[in-house]
C-alpha positions, 0 to 999 in steps of 0.5 A, spaced: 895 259 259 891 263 263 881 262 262 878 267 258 875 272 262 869 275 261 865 281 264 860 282 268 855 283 263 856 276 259 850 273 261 846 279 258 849 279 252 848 272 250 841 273 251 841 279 247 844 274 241 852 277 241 856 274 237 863 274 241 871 274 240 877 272 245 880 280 246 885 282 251 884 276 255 876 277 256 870 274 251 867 280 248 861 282 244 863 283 236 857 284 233 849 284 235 844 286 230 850 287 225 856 292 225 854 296 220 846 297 224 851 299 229 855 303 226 849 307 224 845 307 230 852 311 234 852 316 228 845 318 229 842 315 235 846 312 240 850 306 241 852 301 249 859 298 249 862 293 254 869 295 254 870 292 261 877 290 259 880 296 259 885 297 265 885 302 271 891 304 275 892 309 280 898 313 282 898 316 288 902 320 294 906 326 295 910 326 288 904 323 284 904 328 279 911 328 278 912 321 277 905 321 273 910 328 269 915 322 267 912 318 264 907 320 259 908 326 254 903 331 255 902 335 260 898 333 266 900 339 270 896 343 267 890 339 270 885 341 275 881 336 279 875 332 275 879 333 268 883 329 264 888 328 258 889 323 252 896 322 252 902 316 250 908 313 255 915 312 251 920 308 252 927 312 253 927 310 245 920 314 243 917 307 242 910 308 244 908 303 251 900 305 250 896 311 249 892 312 255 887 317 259 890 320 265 884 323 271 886 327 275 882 325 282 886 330 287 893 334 287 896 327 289 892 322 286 891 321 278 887 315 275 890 311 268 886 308 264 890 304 259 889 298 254 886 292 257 891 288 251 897 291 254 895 291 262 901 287 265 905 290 261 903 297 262 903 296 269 910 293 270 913 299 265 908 305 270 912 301 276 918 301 274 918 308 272 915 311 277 919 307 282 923 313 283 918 317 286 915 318 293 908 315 291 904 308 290 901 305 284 896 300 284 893 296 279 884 297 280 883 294 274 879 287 277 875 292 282 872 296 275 867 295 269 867 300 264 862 301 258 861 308 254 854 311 252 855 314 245 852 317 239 848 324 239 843 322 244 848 320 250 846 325 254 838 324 254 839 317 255 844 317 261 841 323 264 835 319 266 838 316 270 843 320 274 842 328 277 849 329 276 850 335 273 851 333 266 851 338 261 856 342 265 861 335 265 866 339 259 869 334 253 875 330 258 872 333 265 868 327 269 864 326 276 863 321 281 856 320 284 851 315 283 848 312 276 841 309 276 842 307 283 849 305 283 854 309 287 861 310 286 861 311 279 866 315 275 862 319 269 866 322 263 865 325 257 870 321 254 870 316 248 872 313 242 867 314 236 867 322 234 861 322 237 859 326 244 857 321 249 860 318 256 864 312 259 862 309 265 866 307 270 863 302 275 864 297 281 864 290 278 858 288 284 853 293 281 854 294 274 849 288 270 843 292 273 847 299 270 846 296 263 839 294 263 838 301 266 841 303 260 838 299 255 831 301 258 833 309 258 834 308 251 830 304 249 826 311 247 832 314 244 834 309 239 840 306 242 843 300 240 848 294 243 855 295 240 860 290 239 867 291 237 867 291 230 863 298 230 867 301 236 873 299 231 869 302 223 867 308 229 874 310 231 877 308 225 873 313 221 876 319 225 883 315 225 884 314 232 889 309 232 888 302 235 894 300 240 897 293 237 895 295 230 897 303 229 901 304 234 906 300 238 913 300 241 916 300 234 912 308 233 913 314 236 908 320 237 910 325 232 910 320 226 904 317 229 901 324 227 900 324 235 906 330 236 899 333 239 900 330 245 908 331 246 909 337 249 917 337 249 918 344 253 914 341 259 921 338 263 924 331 263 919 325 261 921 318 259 922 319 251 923 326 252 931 326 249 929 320 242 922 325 241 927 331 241 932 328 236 926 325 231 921 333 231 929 336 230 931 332 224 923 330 222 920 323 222 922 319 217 915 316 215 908 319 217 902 315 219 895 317 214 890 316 211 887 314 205 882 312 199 883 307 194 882 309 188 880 302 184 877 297 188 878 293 193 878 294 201 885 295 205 887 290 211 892 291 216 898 288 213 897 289 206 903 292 203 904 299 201 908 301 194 910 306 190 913 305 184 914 298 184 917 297 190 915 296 197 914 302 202 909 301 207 904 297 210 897 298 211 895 297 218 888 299 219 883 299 214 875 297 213 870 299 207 867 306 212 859 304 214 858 313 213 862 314 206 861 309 203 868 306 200 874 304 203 878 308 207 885 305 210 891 307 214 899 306 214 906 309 216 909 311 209 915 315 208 915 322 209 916 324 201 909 320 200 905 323 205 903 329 204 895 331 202 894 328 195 899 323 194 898 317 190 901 309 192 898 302 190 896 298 196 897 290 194 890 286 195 891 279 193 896 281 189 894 285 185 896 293 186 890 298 187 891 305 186 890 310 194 890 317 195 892 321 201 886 324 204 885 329 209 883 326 215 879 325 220 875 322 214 869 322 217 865 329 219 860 330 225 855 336 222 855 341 227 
């Protein structure tokens, strides 16, 4: 069995009182302050993440985007240099291998950044399928750190420390330069919270001195060192899915409510022709979101019922930090999706009315 890893910035989390959990291979923060401070500290200031074990693979050559083309869904010939995508891989049954970001670094080099929990896998599927192309994949993961700066003040933060041009970085765009002294670092305005803000790439050897730099230009603006528990309470509030709990081989795009992301007309990719079959006859179920409407929180895991027998399964769930009730999400079938439709979920037994809401639940006001 393979030693728990753990990031570059381990030793300064500990100092500062983290609380850590085993997580895709590496020993991650869970909470500081608490997770519910967390949560709050991004939705009105900003908050640092450490979510260095996400995966990096690069894919390059002269047939770099066409093997990039074959094996994600959404359309990255629509890209120019310095722009990125949210995207999933599938397997020729439509099975989702991982959703992931792909950057475009030049016409023939794109940059994947793919769950850290599913990186060896990733990497054996993306060398697989794009074995039939005339391009190289190398897996970058050990040469990176990555952290996101989140929340309203992001911007001011990081802005003191880098003279990239950051105001002029749109939502999916990135720059590479130099962050608080540290050269080749990747900026992107991307991240998983539904608040503006940025993720950094960094090379491993410079990154601890990157987050203090961090801590110090925030300290001003009310930022706050997150753990996992809030990036999870964060995205599941916008109903981003979580791979491994919302999203797995066993889903497709389009009953994950991600058909936004599959662009059928752009050529063959893998997934292409099962993906065509399920838009053509409908998806059998739909993954929503929903309230309860008697007490209790939702758990991955607890069962979905309608009328007295099972239909679902609940697969993320919390009680939300920003509104004030519990708030869950699950696949049911496409008859009991719709806006308003009512089922019981089983917590501890016992059945306990939910709603189909509209989503995202959570709303940043302009």
């Amino acid at each position: 069995m393979n030693a728990t890893r753990r990031t570059p910035f381990y030793s300064i989390q500990e100092a500062r009182g983290a609380r850590f959990v085993p997580f895709a291979g590496f020993e991650l923060p869970v909470q500081y302050a608490g997770v519910v401070a967390e949560h709050q500290a991004v939705r009105s200031a900003a908050g640092l993440f450490d979510v260095s074990h996400m995966g990096e693979v690069v894919i390059e050559g002269p047939e770099a985007e066409s093997a990039v083309q074959w094996l994600v869904t959404n359309d990255v010939a629509k890209l120019s240099d310095g722009k990125a995508l949210y995207t999933v891989m599938c397997r020729e049954d439509g099975g989702i291998v991982d959703d992931l970001i792909v950057y475009r670094q030049a016409h023939d080099s794109y940059f994947l950044c793919i769950n850290g929990a599913c990186r060896a896998g990733d990497v054996a599927h993306i060398q697989s399928q794009a074995g039939r192309f005339n391009c190289r994949v190398t897996d970058t993961s050990d040469a990176w750190a990555q952290v996101a700066v989140q929340g309203p003040h992001a911007e001011a933060i990081l802005s003191r420390l880098t003279a990239l041009p950051l105001a002029a970085i749109a939502p999916f765009g990135f720059a590479d330069g130099e962050v608080a002294g540290c050269r080749g670092v990747r900026v992107a305005r991307t991240g998983y919270t539904g608040e503006p803000g940025f993720e950094l790439y960094i090379p491993v050897k410079p990154a601890a001195q990157l987050w203090v730099a961090l801590e110090e230009a925030g300290l001003s603006q009310g930022l706050a060192l997150c753990g996992l528990g809030a990036r999870d309470t964060l995205r599941l509030e916008m109903k981003y899915p979580l791979y491994g709990s919302d999203i797995d081989l066993q889903h497709n795009p389009l009953e994950a409510g991600l058909g936004w992301v599959v662009k059928l007309n752009k050529g063959e990719f893998s997934g292409r022709a099962a993906l065509q079959a399920v838009k053509s006859q409908g998806p059998a179920r739909k993954w929503v979101g929903f309230k309860m409407l008697g007490r209790g929180i939702p758990r991955p895991g607890y069962p979905i019922h309608a009328g007295g027998a099972p239909v679902g399964v609940v697969t993320s769930g919390t009680h939300s930090p920003s509104l004030g009730e519990p708030i869950g999400c699950g696949y049911v079938p496409t008859a009991l999706a719709a806006l308003g439709s009512e089922f019981e979920v089983i917590i501890r037994e016992r059945p306990v009315a939910a709603r189909v809401v509209e989503t995202p639940f959570y709303k940043r006001e302009a």
